[in-house]
C-alpha positions as YAML, in Angstrom:
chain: A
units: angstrom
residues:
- id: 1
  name: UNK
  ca: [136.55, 60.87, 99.18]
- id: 2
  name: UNK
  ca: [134.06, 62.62, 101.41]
- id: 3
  name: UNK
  ca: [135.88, 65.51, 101.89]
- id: 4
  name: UNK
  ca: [136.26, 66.01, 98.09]
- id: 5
  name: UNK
  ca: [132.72, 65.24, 97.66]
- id: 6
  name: UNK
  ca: [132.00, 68.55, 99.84]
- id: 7
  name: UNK
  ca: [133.89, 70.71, 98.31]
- id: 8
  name: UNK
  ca: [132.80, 69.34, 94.71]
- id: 9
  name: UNK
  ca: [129.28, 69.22, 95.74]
- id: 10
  name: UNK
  ca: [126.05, 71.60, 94.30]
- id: 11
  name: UNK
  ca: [126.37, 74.85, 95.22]
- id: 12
  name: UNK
  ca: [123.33, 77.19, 96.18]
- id: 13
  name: UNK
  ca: [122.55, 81.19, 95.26]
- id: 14
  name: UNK
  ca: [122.52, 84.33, 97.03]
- id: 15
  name: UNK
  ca: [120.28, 86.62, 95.62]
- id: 16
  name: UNK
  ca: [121.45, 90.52, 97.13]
- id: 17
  name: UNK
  ca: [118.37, 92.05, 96.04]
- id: 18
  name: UNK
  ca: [120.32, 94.48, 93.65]
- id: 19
  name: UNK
  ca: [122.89, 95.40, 96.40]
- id: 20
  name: UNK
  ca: [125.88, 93.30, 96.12]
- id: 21
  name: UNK
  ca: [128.32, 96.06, 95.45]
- id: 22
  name: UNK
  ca: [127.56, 97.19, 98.99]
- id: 23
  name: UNK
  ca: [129.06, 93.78, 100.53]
- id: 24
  name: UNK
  ca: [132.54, 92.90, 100.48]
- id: 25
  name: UNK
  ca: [133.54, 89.66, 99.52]
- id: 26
  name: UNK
  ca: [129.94, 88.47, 98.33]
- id: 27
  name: UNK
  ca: [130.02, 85.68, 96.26]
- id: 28
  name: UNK
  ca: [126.79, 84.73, 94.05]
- id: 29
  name: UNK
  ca: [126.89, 80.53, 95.22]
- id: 30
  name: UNK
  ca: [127.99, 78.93, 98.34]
- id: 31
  name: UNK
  ca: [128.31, 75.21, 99.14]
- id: 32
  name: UNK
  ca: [125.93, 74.10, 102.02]
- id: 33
  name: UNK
  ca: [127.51, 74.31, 105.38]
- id: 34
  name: UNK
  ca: [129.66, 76.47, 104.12]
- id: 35
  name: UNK
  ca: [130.37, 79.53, 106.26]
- id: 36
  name: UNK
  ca: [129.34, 83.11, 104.77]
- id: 37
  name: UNK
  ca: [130.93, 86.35, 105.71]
- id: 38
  name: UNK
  ca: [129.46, 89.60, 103.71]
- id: 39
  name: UNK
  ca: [131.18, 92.74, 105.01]
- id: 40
  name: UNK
  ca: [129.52, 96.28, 105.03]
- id: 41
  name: UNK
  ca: [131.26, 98.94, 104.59]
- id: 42
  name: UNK
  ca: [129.62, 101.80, 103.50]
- id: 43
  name: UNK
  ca: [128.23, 103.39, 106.44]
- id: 44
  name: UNK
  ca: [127.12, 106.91, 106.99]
- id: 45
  name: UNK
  ca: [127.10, 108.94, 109.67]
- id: 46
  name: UNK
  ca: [123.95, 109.02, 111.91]
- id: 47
  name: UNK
  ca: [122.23, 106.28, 109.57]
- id: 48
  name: UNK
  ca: [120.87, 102.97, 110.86]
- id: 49
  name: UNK
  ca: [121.53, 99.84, 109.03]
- id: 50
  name: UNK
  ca: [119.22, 97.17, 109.25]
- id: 51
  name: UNK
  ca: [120.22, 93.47, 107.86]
- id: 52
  name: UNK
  ca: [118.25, 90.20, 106.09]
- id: 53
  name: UNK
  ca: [118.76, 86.95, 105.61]
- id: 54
  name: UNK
  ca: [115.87, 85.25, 103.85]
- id: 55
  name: UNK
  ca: [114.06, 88.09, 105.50]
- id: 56
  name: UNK
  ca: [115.01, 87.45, 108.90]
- id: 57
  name: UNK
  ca: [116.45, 90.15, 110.76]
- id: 58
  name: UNK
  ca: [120.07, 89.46, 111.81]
- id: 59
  name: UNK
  ca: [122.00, 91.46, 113.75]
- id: 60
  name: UNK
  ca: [125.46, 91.83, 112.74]
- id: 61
  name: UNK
  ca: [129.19, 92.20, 114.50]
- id: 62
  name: UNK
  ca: [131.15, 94.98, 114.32]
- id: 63
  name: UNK
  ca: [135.12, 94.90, 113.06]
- id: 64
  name: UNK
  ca: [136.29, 97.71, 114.44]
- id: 65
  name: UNK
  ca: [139.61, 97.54, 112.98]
- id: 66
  name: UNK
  ca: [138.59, 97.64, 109.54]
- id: 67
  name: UNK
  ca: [135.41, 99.98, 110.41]
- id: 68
  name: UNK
  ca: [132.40, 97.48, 109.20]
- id: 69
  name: UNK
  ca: [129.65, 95.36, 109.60]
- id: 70
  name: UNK
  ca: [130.17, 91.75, 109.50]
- id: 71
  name: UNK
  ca: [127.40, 89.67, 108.34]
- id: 72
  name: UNK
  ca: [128.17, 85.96, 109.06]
- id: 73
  name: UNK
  ca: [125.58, 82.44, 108.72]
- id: 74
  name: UNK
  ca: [126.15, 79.05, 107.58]
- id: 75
  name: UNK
  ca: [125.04, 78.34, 103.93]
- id: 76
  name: UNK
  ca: [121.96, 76.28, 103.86]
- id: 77
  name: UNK
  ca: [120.43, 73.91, 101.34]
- id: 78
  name: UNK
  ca: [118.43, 76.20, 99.41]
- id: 79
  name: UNK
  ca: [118.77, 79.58, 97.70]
- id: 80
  name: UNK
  ca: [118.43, 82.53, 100.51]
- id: 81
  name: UNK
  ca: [118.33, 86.06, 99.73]
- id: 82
  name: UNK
  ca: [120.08, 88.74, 101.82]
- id: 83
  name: UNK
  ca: [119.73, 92.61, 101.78]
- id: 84
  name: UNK
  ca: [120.09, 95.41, 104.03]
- id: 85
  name: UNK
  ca: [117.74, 99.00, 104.41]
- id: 86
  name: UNK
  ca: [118.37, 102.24, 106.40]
- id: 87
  name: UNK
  ca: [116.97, 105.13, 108.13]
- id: 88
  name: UNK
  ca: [118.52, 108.57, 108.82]
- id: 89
  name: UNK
  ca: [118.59, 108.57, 112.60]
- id: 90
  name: UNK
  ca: [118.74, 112.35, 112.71]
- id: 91
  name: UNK
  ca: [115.68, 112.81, 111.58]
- id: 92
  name: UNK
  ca: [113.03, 113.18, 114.21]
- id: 93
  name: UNK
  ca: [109.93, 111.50, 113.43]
- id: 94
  name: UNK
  ca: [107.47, 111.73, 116.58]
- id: 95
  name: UNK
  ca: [104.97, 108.58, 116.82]
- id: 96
  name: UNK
  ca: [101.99, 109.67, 115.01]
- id: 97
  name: UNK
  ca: [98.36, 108.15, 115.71]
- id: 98
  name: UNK
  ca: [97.30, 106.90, 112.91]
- id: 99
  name: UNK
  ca: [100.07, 105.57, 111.17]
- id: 100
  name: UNK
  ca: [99.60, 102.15, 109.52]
- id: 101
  name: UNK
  ca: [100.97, 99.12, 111.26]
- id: 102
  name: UNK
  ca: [99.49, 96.08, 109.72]
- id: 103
  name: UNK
  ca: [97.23, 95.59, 106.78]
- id: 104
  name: UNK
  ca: [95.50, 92.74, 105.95]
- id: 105
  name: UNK
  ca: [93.48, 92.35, 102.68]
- id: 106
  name: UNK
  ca: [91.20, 89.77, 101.11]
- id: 107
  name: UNK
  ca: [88.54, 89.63, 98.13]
- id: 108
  name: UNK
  ca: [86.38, 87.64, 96.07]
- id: 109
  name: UNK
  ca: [86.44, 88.69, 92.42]
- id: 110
  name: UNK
  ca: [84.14, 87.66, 89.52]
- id: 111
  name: UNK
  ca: [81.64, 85.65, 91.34]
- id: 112
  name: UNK
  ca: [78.53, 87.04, 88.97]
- id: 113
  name: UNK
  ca: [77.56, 89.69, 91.43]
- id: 114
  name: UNK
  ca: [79.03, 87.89, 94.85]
- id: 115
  name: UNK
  ca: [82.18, 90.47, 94.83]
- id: 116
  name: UNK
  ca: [83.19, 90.91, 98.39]
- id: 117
  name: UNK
  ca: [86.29, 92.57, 100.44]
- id: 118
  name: UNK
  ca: [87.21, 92.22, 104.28]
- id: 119
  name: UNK
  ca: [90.32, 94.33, 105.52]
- id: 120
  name: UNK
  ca: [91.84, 94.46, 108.88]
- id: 121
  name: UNK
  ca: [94.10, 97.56, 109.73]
- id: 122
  name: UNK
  ca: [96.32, 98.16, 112.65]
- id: 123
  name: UNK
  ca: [97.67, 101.52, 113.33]
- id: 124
  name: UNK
  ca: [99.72, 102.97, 116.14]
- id: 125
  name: UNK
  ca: [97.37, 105.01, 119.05]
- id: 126
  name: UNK
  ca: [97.96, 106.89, 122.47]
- id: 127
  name: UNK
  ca: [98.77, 105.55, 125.75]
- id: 128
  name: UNK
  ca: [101.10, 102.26, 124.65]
- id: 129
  name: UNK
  ca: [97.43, 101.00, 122.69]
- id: 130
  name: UNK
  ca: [96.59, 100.11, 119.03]
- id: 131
  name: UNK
  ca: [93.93, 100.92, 117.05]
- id: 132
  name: UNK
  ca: [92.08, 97.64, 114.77]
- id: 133
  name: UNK
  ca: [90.00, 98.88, 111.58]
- id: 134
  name: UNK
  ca: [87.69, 96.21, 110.41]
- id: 135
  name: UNK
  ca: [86.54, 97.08, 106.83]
- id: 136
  name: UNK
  ca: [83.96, 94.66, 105.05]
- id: 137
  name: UNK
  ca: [81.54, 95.44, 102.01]
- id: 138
  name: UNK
  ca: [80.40, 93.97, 98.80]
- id: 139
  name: UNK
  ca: [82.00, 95.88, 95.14]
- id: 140
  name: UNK
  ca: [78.49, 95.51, 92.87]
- id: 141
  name: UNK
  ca: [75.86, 97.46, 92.33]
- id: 142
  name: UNK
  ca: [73.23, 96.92, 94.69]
- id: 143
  name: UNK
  ca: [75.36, 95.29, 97.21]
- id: 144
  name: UNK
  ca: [76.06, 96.20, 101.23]
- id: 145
  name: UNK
  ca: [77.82, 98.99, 101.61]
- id: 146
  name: UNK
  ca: [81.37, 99.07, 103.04]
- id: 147
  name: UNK
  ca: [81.11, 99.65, 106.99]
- id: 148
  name: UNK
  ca: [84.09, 99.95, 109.28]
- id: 149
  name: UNK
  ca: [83.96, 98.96, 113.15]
- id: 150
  name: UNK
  ca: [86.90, 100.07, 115.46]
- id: 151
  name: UNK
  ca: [88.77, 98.87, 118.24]
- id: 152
  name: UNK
  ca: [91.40, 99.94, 120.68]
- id: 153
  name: UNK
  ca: [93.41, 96.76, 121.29]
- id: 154
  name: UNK
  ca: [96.67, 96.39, 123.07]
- id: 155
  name: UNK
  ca: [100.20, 96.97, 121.71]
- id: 156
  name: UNK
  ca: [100.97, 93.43, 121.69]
- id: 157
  name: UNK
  ca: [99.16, 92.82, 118.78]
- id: 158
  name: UNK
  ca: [101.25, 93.98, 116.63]
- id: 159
  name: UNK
  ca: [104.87, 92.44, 117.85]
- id: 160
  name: UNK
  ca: [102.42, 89.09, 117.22]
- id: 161
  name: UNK
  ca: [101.72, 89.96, 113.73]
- id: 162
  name: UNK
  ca: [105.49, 90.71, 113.06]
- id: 163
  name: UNK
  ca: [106.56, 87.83, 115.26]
- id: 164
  name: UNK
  ca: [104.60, 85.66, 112.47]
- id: 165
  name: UNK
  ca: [105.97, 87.90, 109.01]
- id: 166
  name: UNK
  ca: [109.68, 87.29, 110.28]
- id: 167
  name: UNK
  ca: [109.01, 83.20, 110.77]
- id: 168
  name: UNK
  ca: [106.99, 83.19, 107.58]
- id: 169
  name: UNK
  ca: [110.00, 85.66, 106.03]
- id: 170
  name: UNK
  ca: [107.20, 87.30, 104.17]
- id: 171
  name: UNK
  ca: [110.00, 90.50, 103.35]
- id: 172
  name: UNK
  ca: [111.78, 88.13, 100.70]
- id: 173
  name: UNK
  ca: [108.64, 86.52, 98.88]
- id: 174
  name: UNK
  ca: [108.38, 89.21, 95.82]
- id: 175
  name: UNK
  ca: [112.16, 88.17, 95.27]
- id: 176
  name: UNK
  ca: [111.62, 84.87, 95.55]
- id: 177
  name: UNK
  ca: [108.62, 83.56, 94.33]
- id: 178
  name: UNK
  ca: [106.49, 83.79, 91.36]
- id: 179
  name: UNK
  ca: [103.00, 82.90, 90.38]
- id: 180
  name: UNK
  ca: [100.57, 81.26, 89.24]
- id: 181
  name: UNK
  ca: [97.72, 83.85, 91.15]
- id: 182
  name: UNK
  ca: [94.79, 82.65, 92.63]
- id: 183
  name: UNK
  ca: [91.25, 82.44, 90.50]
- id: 184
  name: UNK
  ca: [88.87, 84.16, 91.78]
- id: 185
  name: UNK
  ca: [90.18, 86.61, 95.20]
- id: 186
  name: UNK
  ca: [93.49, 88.03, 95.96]
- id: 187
  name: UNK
  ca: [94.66, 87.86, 99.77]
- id: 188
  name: UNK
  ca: [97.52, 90.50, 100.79]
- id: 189
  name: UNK
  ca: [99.32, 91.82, 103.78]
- id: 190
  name: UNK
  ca: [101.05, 94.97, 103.70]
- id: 191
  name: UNK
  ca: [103.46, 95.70, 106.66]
- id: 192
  name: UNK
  ca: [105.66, 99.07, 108.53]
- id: 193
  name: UNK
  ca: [109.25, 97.94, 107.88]
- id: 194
  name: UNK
  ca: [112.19, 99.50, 110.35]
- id: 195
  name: UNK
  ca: [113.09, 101.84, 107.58]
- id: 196
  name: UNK
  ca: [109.50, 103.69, 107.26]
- id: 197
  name: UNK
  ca: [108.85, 101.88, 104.08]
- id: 198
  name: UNK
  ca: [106.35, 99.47, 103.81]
- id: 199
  name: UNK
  ca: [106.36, 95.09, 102.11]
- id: 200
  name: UNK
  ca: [103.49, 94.06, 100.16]
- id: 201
  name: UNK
  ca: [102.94, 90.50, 99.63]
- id: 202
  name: UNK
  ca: [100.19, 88.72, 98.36]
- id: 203
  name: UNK
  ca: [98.81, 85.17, 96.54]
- id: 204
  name: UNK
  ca: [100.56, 86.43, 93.26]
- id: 205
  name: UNK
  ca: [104.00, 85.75, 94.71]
- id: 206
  name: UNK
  ca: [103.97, 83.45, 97.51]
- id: 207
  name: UNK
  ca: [105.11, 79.78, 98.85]
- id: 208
  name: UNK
  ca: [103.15, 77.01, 98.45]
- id: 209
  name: UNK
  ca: [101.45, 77.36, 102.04]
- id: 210
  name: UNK
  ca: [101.78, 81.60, 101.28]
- id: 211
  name: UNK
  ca: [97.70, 81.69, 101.51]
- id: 212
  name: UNK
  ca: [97.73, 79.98, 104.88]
- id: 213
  name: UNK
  ca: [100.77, 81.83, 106.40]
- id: 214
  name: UNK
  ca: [98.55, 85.36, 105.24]
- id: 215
  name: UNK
  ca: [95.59, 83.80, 106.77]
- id: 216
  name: UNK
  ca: [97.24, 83.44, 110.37]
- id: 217
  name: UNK
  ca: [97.62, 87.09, 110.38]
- id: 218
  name: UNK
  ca: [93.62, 87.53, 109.87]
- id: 219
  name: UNK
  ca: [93.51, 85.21, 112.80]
- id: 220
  name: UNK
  ca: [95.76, 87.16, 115.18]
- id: 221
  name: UNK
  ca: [93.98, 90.15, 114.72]
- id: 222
  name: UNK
  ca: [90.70, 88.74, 114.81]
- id: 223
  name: UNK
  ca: [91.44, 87.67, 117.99]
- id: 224
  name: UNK
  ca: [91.02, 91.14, 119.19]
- id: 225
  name: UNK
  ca: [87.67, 91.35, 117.71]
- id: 226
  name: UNK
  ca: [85.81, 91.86, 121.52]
- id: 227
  name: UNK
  ca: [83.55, 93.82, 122.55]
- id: 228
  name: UNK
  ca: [85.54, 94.87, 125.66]
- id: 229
  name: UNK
  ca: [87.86, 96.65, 123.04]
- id: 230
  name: UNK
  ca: [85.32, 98.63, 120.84]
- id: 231
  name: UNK
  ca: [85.95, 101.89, 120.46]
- id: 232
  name: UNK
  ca: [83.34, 103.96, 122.83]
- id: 233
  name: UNK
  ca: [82.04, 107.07, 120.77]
- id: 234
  name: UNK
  ca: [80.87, 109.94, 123.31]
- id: 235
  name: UNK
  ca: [77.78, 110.52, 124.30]
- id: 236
  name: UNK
  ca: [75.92, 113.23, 121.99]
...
């Protein structure tokens, strides 16, 4: 009786993001426990694949007999989304200064005149360091004018910030959540993926702790807020 209760039992989605064509064998429901196996096929010459699972990045087997990826996790109790990106690794794209990392946005919005916005932005630098953009400012008339303070911080801040986005799987929140959006601000983080392309999410489509899980990357960066890292301007 328990074994046909298993395989009788509720079955959960996989949502492929528009791309299930591109994984053999993919099936739209699987029982919990159950044991997935997506193969990938289609791959091009001097192209990286990268691979998600309720977007985590997984790294997947290679069947060198039949010449594909093999994407393989147990089914949990809950809907999961899974999707794949790539890059052309023949293009060469030299590490720029300047290009955006991290991005973290919040605002207050129709507060009679108390209108207010605070950004943090990480970019990549020189000599293995990052550089932190601290944007704050009021949007009405007669308020303080946006400033912007810099700092040259280390590059560990920003494996900590995507350390946080895969255990918070901020890629698959747009797919997977809806609204209701907060009165009264907005909060958002916007994020490099592997591919070049960049994941916005923000408190229109999140979890119910989404605001909190945002928040932590304010305080990560934040934390790098010291005066030993301001950026020195040269002397006139």
């Amino acid at each position: 009786m328990l074994g046909l209760s298993g395989c009788f039992g509720k079955k959960y989605n996989v949502d492929y993001c528009g791309q299930k064509s591109s994984f053999d064998g993919a099936k739209d429901s699987y029982r919990p426990g159950e044991r997935v196996e997506l193969r990938f096929s289609g791959i091009a010459t001097d192209t990286d694949y990268y691979f998600y699972v309720d977007g985590q990045r997984v790294n997947p087997d290679y069947d060198s007999a039949r010449g594909c990826y093999v994407i393989s996790f147990t089914m949990p109790e809950c809907d999961v989304t899974v999707k794949y990106s790539s890059k052309n690794s023949m293009v060469y794209e030299p590490e720029k200064e300047g290009k955006m990392l991290i991005d973290y946005y919040t605002a207050t919005v129709g507060t009679n005149g108390g209108d207010h916005h605070y950004e943090l932005v990480l970019s990549t630098y020189k000599d293995g360091k990052e550089k932190l953009e601290v944007f704050e400012g009021d949007d009405f008339e007669g308020g303080e004018p946006e400033t912007c303070t810099t700092y040259i911080v280390p590059a560990e801040a920003s494996s900590r910030c995507y350390q946080h986005i895969e255990e918070s799987k901020m890629r698959v929140w747009n797919n997977k959540y809806d609204g209701p959006a907060l009165c009264g601000g907005v909060t958002a983080v916007k994020f490099l993926d592997d591919d070049g392309t960049y994941t916005r999410v923000s408190t229109d489509k999140m979890p119910d702790d989404g605001a909190g899980k945002m928040n932590q990357i304010k305080i990560l960066l934040s934390g790098y807020l010291k005066d030993e890292y301001l950026e020195t301007q040269p002397a006139d």
